[in-house]
C-alpha positions in Angstrom: -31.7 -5.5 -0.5 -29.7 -2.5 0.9 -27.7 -1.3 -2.1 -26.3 2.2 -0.2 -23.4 0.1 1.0 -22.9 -1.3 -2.8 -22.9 2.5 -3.8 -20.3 3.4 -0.7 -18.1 0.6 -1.6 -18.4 1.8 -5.4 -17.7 5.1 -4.5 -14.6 4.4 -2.6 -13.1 2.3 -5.6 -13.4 4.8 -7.4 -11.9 7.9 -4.8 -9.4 5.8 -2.3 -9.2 3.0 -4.1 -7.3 5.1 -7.2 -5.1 6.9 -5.6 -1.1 6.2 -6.1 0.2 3.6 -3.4 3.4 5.1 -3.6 2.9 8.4 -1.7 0.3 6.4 0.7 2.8 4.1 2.4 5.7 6.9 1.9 3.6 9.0 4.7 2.3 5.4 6.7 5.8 4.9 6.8 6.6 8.5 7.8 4.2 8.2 10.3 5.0 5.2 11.5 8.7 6.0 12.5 7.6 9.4 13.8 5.6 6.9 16.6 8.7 5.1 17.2 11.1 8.0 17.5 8.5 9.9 19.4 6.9 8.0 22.0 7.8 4.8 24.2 7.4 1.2 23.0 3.5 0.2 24.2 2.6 3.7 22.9 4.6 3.7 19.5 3.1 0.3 19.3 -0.3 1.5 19.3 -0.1 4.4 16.9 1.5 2.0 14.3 -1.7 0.2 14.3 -3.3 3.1 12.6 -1.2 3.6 9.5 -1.5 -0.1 9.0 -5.5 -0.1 9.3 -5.6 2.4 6.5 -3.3 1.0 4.4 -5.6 -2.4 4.6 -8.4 -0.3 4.0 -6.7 0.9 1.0 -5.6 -2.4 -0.4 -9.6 -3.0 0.0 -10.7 -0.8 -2.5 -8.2 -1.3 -4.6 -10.3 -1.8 -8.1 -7.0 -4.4 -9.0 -4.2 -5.4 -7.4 -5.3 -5.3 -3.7 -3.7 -8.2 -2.6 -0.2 -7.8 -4.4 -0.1 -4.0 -2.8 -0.8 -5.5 0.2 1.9 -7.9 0.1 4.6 -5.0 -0.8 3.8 -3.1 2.1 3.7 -5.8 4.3 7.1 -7.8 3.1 9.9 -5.1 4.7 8.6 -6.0 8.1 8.0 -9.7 7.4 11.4 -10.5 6.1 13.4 -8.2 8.4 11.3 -9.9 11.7 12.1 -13.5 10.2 15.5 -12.9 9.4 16.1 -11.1 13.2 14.3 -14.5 14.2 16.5 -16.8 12.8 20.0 -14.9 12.2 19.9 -12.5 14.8 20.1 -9.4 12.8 19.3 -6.0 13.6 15.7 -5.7 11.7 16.7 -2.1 10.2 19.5 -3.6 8.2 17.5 -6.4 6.4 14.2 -3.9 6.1 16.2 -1.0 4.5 17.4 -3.4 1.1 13.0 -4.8 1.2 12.1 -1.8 1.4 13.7 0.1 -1.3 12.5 -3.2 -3.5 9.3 -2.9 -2.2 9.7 1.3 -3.2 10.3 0.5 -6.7 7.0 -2.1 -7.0 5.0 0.2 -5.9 6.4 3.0 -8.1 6.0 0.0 -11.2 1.8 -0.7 -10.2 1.3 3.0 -10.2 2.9 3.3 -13.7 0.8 0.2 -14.9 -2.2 1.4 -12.7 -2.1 4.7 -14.6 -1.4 3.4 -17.9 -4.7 1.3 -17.7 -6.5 3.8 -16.4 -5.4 6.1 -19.1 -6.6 3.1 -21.7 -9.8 2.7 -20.4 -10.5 5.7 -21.0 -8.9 6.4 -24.1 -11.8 6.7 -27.1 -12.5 3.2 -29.3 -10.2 4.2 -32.3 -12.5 4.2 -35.7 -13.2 1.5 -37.8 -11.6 0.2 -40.7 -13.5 1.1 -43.8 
């Protein structure tokens, strides 16, 4: 059996996979909206393809929480499209509120993410004589 795509997989747990998700979707975001501001519809809609195919790709090698990170960056644009759906709202006013949730759980698993990395690292502490 092949185990170099194991060893690639292991290795980007342990690079991409660690990084804070909080400055990651700040700059997909950032890039995002500099498509849409930039460039016409089908083109803007393209290049916001891009920033969401590495922020999957993050959420993959995500040693924990993969799923849950997922979901955070995902919910602004889910609610704000269902609510325009259904109430006929303008999108940006429903995704601003999500988003600055979805800010503040990603700023809470970094915290936790750190603090267990920090733990697992942390030396056993002696036993009791």
């Amino acid at each position: 059996m092949d185990d170099s795509r194991f060893e690639l997989l292991h290795r980007g747990r342990q690079t991409i996979g660690t990084l804070p998700a909080l400055p990651l979707y700040v700059c997909a975001l950032a890039v995002a909206g500099l498509a849409v501001l930039l460039f016409d519809d089908a083109i803007s809609g393209q290049l916001v393809l891009v920033p969401l195919a590495l922020l999957i790709v993050y959420c993959a090698l995500r040693p924990s929480g993969g799923w849950d990170t997922f979901a955070t960056f995902a919910a602004p644009s889910i609610i704000s499209n269902v609510a325009n759906w259904i109430f006929d709202v303008r999108r940006l006013w429903v995704a601003l509120p999500v988003l600055a949730f979805a800010l503040l759980m990603l700023w809470q698993q970094d915290r936790d993410d750190r603090r267990a990395r920090r733990l697992s690292s942390a030396p056993e502490p002696p036993a009791p004589l």
